[in-house]
C-alpha positions in Angstrom: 162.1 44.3 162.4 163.3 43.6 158.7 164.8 40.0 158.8 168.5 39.8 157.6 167.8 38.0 153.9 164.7 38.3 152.1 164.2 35.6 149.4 162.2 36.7 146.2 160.2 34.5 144.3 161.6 33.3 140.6 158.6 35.4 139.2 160.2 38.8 140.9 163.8 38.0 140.1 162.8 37.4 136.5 160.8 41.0 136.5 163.7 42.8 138.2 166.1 41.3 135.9 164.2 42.5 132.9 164.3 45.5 134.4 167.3 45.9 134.9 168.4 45.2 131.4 165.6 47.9 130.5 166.7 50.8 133.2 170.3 50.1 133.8 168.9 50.2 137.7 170.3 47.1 139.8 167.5 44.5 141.3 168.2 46.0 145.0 167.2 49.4 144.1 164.6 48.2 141.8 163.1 46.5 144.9 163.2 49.5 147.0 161.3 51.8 144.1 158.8 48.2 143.9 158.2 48.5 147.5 157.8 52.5 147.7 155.1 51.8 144.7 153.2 49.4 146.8 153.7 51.7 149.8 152.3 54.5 147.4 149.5 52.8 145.7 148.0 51.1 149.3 148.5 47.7 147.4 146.6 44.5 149.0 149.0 42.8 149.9 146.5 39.5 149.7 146.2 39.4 145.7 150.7 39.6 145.8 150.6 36.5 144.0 153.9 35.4 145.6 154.8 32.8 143.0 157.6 30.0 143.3 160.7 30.8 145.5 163.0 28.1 144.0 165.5 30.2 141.8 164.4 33.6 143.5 167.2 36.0 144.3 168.1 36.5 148.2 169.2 40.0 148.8 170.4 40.1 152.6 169.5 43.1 154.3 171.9 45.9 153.8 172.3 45.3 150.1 168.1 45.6 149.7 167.7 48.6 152.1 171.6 50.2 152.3 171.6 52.9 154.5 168.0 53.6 154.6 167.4 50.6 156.4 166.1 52.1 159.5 163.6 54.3 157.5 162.4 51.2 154.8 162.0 49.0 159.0 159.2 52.4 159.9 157.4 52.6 156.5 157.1 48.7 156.1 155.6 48.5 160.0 153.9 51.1 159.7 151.9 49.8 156.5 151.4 46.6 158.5 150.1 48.3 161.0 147.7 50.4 158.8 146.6 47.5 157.1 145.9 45.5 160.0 148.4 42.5 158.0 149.1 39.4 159.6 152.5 38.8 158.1 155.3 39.1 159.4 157.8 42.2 158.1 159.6 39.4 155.7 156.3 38.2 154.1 155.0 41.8 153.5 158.3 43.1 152.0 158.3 40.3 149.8 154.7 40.6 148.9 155.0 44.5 148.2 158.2 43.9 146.1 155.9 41.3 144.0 153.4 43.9 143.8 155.6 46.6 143.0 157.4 44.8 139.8 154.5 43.6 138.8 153.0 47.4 138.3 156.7 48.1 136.7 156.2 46.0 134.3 155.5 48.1 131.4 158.9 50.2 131.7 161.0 49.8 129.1 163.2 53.1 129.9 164.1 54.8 133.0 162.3 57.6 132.0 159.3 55.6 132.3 160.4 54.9 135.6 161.1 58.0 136.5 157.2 58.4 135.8 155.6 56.5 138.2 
């Protein structure tokens, strides 16, 4: 079950802020297309590279997920699942969003987003 706040590391927030600045796109919806890329790519979620969390944003649970909650709660367990993860839903959903900004990193349009 997806926890009610996730806290992102500084490293994340500081990705999703550039990108928002490049995309227009707000962090929590950033996060969502992060995590879908993850989801997409069948990212190991060992090499995340969850950095410092001191200065990371918290995004509680409806803000990260709105109404889509209940479908973002089947996609993340079942990818733990799949992956035969030992983290809990929190750790992975962090660990994908790192993931997923990290492979963002290049945009610098969202047309270029709209790419991936």
């Amino acid at each position: 079950m997806i926890p009610n706040r996730i806290k992102l590391s500084k490293k994340a927030t500081d990705k999703l802020r550039y990108l928002k600045t490049q995309t227009g796109l707000t962090p929590n919806i950033l996060s969502r297309l992060a995590l879908m890329l993850a989801i997409k790519e069948g990212s190991d979620l060992a090499n995340a590279g969850v950095g410092e969390f001191e200065g990371g944003q918290e995004l509680n649970d409806a803000t990260l997920f709105g109404e889509y909650i209940f479908i973002y709660d089947v996609l993340i367990s079942q990818y733990i699942h799949e992956k035969n993860l030992t983290l809990s839903v929190g750790e992975a959903i962090v660990a994908m969003i790192e993931i997923g900004v990290h492979k963002m990193g290049h945009i610098k349009n969202l047309e270029q987003l709209c790419d991936l």
